[in-house]
C-alpha positions as CSV (number, residue, x, y, z in Angstrom):
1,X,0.2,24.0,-33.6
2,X,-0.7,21.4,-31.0
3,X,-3.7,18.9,-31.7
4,X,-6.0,17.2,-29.6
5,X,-8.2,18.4,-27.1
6,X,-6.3,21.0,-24.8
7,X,-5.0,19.7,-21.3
8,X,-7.6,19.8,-18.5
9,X,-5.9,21.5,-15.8
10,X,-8.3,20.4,-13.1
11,X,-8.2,16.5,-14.4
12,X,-5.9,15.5,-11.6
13,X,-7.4,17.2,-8.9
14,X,-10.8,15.6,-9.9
15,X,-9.3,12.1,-10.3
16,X,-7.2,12.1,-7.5
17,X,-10.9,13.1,-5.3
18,X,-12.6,10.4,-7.2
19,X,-10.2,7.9,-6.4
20,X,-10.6,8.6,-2.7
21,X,-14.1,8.8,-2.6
22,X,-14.4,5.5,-5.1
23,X,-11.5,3.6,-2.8
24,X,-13.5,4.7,-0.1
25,X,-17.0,2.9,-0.6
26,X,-15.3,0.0,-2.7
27,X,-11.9,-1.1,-1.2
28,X,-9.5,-2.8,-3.3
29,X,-11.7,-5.3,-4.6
30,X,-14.1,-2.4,-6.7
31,X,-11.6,0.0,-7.5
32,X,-11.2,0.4,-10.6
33,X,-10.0,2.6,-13.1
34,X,-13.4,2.9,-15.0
35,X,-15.3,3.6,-11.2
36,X,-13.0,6.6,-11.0
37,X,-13.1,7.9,-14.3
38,X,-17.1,7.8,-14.3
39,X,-17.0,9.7,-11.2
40,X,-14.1,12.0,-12.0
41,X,-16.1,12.6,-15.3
42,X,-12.9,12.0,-17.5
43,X,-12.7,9.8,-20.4
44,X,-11.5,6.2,-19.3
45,X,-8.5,7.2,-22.1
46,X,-7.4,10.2,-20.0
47,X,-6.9,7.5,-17.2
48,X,-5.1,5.1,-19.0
49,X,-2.8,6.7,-21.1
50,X,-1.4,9.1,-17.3
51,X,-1.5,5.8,-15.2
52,X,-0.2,2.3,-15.6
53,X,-2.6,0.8,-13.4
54,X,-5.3,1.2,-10.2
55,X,-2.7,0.8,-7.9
56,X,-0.3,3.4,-9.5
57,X,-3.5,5.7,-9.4
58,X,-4.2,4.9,-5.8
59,X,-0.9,5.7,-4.8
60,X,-0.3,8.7,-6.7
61,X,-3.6,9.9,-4.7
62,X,-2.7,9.0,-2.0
63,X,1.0,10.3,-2.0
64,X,-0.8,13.7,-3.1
65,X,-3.3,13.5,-0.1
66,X,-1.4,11.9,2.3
67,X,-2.0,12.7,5.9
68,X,1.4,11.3,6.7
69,X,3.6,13.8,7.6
70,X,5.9,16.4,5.8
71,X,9.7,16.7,7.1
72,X,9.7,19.0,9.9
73,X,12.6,20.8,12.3
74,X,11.5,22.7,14.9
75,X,15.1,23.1,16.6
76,X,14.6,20.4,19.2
77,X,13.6,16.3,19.1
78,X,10.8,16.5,21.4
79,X,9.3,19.6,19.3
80,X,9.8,17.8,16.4
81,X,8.0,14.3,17.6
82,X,5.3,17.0,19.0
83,X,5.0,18.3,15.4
84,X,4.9,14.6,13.7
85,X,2.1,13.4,16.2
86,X,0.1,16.8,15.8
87,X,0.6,15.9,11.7
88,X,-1.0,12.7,11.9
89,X,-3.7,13.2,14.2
90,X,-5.0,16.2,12.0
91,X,-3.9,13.9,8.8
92,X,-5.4,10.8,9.9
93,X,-9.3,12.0,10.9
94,X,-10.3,13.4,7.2
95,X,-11.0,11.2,4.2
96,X,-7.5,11.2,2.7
97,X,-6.5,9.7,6.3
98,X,-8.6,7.0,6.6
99,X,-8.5,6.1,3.0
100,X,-5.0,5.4,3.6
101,X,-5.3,3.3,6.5
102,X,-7.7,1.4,4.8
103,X,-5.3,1.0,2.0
104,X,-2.7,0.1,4.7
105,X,-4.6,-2.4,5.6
106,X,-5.9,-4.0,2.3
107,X,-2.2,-4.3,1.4
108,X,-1.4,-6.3,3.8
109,X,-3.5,-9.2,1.7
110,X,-3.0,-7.6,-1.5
111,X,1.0,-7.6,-3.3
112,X,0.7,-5.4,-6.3
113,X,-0.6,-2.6,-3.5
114,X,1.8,-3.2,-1.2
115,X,4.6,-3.0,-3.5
116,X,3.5,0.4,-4.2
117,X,2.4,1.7,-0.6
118,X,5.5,0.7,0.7
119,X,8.3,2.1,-1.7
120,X,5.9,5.3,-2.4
121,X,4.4,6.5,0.7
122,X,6.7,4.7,3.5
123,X,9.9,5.4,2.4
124,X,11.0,9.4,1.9
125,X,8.2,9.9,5.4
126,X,10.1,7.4,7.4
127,X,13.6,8.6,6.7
128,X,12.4,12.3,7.6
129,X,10.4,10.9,10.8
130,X,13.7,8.7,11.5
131,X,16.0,12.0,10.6
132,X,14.1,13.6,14.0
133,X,15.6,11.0,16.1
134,X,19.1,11.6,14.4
135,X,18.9,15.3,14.6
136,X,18.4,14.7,18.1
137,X,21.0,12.2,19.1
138,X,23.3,14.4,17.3
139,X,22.3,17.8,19.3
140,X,22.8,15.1,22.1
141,X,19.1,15.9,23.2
142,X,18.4,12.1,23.0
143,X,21.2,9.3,24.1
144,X,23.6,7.5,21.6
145,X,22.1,4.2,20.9
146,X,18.0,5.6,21.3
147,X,16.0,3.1,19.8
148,X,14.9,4.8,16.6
149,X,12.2,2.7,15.3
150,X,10.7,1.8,18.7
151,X,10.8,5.5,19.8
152,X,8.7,6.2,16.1
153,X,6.2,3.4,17.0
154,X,5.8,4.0,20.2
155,X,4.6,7.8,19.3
156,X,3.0,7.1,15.7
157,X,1.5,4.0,17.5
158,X,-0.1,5.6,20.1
159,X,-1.0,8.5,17.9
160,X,-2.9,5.8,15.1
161,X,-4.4,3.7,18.4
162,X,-5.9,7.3,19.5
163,X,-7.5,8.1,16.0
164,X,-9.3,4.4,15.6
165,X,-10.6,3.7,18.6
166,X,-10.8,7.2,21.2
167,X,-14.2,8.6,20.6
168,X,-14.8,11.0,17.4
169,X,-15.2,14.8,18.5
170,X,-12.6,17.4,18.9
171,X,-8.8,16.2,20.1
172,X,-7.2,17.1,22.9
173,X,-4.6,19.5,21.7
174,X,-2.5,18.4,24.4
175,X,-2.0,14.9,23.6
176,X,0.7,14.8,21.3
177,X,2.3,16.4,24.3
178,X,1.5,13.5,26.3
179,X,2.7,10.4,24.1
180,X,5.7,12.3,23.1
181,X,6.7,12.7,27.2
182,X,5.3,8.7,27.5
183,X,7.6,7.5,24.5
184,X,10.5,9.6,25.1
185,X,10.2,8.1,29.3
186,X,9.8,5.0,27.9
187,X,13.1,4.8,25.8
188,X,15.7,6.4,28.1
189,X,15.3,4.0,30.4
């Protein structure tokens, strides 16, 4: 016989969108765990006893809502850096998206988030976008010695440039196309 209320099986799903929407409207500096339980309409208790802190919360969200990108293999490098830029422009222009750049950016001035960003969210995406460039050096579809991180930033770069500052509206299906050609010019010469 179990006591206690029974386990809410929506509970995350709520708190993870509250903590969106809440990170949204506040930043870093009025997120807190009571904002999100008040609008996930959970006891503050639920909150506390499942996560250790805001910024564990934020980046549980976040890793859960994440527009960055999932592993992909589509048989050749230039498919797959198609795939990873067609990930994050779709990723990148809904709320999850720019809660995370926002977070991405807050971090920057704020260690306890960064901590967390960084070893959460950065590392497993960034070995599978750097496993692409591996993949394709291997297949010899790229040249020994291609510039791994430079070839990333120059498409995930491009792609992040594109979604702040190119006009909101439909995108171009076509332009991952077009940095991936650009970047891949760019770093076999």
């Amino acid at each position: 016989m179990t006591r206690g209320r029974p386990r809410d099986p929506d509970l995350e799903r709520r708190v993870h969108d509250a903590v969106l929407e809440v990170y949204w409207e506040t930043g870093w500096a009025g997120f807190t765990l009571d904002a999100v339980a008040r609008r996930a309409r959970v006891g503050r208790a639920a909150l506390y006893s499942r996560w250790s802190g805001k910024a564990a919360l934020l980046v549980e969200a976040l890793e859960v809502r994440s527009p960055l990108p999932v592993p992909v293999d589509t048989g050749s490098a230039r498919g797959d850096l198609v795939e990873l830029a067609r990930q994050l422009l779709d990723g990148y222009t809904g709320a999850a998206g720019l809660v995370t750049l926002r977070a991405a950016m807050e971090a920057r001035v704020h260690p306890d988030l960064l901590a967390g960003l960084t070893e959460t969210l950065n590392s497993s995406r960034l070995l599978a976008a750097r496993e692409i460039v591996r993949r394709g050096v291997g297949r010899g579809e790229l040249p020994e010695g291609t510039p791994t991180t430079l070839l990333l930033e120059l498409v995930t770069g491009a792609v992040l440039s594109h979604v702040l500052f190119a006009p909101s509206g439909p995108r171009d299906p076509a332009y991952a196309d077009v940095v991936v050609d650009a970047a891949l010019r760019a770093v076999a010469q």
